[in-house]
C-alpha positions in Angstrom: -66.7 -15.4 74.4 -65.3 -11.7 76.2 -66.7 -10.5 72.9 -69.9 -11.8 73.5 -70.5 -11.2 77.0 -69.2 -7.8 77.0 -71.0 -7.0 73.8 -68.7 -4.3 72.7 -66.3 -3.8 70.1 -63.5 -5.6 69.5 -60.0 -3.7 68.2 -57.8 -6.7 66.9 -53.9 -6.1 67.9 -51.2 -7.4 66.1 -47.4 -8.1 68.3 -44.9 -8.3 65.9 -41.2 -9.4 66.9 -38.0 -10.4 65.3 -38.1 -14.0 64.6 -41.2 -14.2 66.4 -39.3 -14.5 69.3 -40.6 -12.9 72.4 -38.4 -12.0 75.7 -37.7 -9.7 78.0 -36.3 -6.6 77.0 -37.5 -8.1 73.5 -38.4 -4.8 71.2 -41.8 -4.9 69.6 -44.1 -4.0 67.3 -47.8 -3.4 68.0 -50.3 -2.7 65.5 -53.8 -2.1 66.3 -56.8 -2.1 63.9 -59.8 -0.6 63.1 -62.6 -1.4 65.7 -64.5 -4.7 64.5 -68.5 -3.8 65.4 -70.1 -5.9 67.9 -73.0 -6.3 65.2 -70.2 -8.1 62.6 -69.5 -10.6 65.2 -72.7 -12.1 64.1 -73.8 -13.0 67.7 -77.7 -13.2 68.2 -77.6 -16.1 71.6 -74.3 -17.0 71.8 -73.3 -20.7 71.1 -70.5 -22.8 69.5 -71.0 -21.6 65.7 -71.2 -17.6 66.5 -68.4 -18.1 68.4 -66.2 -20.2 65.8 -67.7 -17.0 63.6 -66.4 -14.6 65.6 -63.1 -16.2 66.4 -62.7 -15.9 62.3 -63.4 -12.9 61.9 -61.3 -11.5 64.5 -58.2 -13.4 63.7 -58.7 -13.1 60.2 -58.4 -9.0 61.0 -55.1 -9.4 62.8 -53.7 -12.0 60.2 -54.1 -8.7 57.9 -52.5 -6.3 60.5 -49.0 -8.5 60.4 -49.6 -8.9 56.5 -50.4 -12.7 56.3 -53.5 -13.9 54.2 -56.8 -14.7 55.9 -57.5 -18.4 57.3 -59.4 -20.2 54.8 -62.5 -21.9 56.6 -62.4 -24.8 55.6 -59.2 -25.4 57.1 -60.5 -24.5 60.3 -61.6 -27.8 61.8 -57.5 -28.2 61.9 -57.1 -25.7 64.6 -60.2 -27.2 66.9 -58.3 -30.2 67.0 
């Protein structure tokens, strides 16, 4: 939805730890990505679908940045729940 109402582009960011543990003094890894266009959101009025569309599409970018494979769709409905 700050996608949307913002209408700008999106640079997905990936935070990579050891373990996957975060804490203070933790160190990290950050890894940013190309800027995802406003236009490949797919938003024309807003609403649930574009932004289940967009949410894909952007996680699906920073699933690539930390080197896991993208989110299938159809196994979406799993994380609405």
């Amino acid at each position: 939805m700050v996608a949307y109402r913002s209408g700008r582009d999106v640079i997905p960011v990936f935070i990579k730890t050891k373990h996957n543990k975060y804490g203070f003094l933790r160190r990290v890894e950050i890894h940013y990505g190309k800027p995802i266009k406003y236009s490949d959101l797919g938003f024309s009025k807003g609403g649930n679908e574009e932004y289940k569309y967009a949410t894909t599409v952007i996680f699906n970018e920073i699933l690539k940045l930390g080197g896991y494979p993208p989110m299938d769709p159809a196994k979406e409905k799993d994380i609405e729940d």
